[in-house]
C-alpha angles and dihedrals in degrees: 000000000000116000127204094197096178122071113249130199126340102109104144084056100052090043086049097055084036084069097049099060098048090055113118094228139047113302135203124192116182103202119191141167151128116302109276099010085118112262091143098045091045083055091040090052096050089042092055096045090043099039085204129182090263150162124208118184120161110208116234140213099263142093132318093245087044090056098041090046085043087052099038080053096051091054103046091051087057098043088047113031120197084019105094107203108247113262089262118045124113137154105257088240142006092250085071103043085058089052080059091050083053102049083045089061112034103097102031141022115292125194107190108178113193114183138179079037099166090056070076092036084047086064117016105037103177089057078098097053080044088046097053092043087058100039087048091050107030118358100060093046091063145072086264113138088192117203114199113187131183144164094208107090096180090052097041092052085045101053106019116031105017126094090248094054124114088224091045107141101014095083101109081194149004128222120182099181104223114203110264116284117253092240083075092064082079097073099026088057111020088158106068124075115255096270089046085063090045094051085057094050096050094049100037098022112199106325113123100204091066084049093060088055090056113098099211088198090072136068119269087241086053094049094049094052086050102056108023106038111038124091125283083351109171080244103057100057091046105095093044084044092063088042087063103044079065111030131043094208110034102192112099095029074062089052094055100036081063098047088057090045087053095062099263103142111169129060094245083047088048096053094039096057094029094055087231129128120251097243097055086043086067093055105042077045086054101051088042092052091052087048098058092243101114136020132200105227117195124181118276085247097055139068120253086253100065121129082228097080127117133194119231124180105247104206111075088218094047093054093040088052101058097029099055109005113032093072097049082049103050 
């Protein structure tokens, strides 16, 4: 499988995070953005040029005492190194394990990046009440440059950027990852013809995950053979893979995700062709629409109320997926 070993794009945010570790005082970047769009590469990357006194831990799917003993453990490693922690230990709480983050960095610059943070929010709302309290008293008082990273969109406007957030205000900085620009197929696949580039575009979009899968000595139709129709292909279960990170059961949001694919714009279109009641229409449209998965667009002369207004599919795989592969794949 293809490899782009250097790092590509993404200057403003490196300089951005550049910026926030040199600030005199506490920082607090909220990063968010759609799975695989490269939030922990782009952390990876800054982490290997600066060669900064850092601590990366990615949250998991688990329970709230297995990622508090996962993070108490992290810290712990970093704080005593060639000492492991033993299997067990844990802070009793998560206030305390802040408390931890503090004393680490209360001399000397500390960089914590904790990512896949609402795999902990999913669980445990009120980490993000914890989490302010101990920003408020402690964190913002010491040398911390703090990383928060999540794939939710919805839960990480909820409870980190939005007025109603308990960190509302304390973000030094946010950071919503777009997939890459098209003008960056130019020097990920120098060796396609324009429309080439914008056939690629128009399947993968800007992720540059599904990028790294593409074999640039073969044909797009043989790529797309390669990765999209052969068997248990990583490509394949994507789209059932984001579903899941939101939903627990996927069925009628991919009802509705075809029918959207299909051409059905409006609520009333979206029900009709899907089977679904309205009702039920408006809430899976709304889940879709936190995720980042669909968006309501109206005319530049209308509200946002207007009955004018039609849902699209905003991720180009997403909508290639249902319109041309999901059926051949059922």
């Amino acid at each position: 499988m293809p490899k782009f070993k250097k790092f590509k794009g993404r200057v403003r945010e490196l300089n951005l995070l550049d910026e926030l570790w040199q600030a005199p005082d506490a920082t607090l970047l909220v990063l968010y953005g759609r799975r695989r769009v490269g939030k922990t590469r782009l952390l990876e990357q800054w982490l290997q040029q600066t060669q900064a006194r850092a601590l990366y831990w990615m949250a998991e799917p688990s329970s709230t005492t297995d990622q508090l003993r996962s993070f108490s453990q992290a810290l712990y490693n970093f704080a005593n190194p060639g000492a492991p922690a033993p299997p067990d230990f844990s802070y009793a709480t998560w206030t305390q394990a802040w408390q931890q983050v503090a004393a680490l960095a209360q001399r000397e610059r500390f960089a914590l990046f904790v990512d896949e943070f609402t795999y902990v929010l999913t669980i445990m709302p009120s980490i993000a009440g914890i989490l302010q309290k101990a920003w408020d008293h402690t964190l913002s008082k010491s040398n911390l440059f703090l990383v928060i990273s999540g794939s939710h969109l919805g839960m990480m406007q909820q409870h980190m950027v939005s007025y109603q957030a308990p960190l509302y205000g304390r973000a030094t900085s946010q950071l919503y990852l777009q997939p890459m620009p098209f003008g960056y197929t130019q020097d990920f696949f120098p060796n396609y013809e324009p429309d080439e580039r914008v056939a690629i575009y128009a399947i993968f979009g800007g992720i540059p995950a599904y990028w790294e899968r593409i074999e640039s000595t073969l044909s797009i139709s043989d790529n797309i053979r390669r990765q999209l129709l052969t068997p248990n292909n990583l490509l394949q279960a994507e789209p059932r893979l984001l579903l899941q990170d939101f939903v627990q059961e996927p069925h009628n949001y991919v009802s509705i995700l075809r029918a959207i694919a299909g051409g059905a714009r409006t609520q009333k279109e979206i029900g009709t062709r899907s089977g679904l009641a309205q009702g039920h229409v408006s809430k899976y449209l709304s889940v879709l629409r936190e995720a980042g998965f669909v968006e309501r667009r109206v005319p530049v002369t209308a509200t946002e109320r207007s009955r004018l207004g039609r849902y699209h599919i905003t991720d180009p795989y997403l909508r290639f997926y249902y319109c041309f592969l999901f059926s051949r794949q059922a």
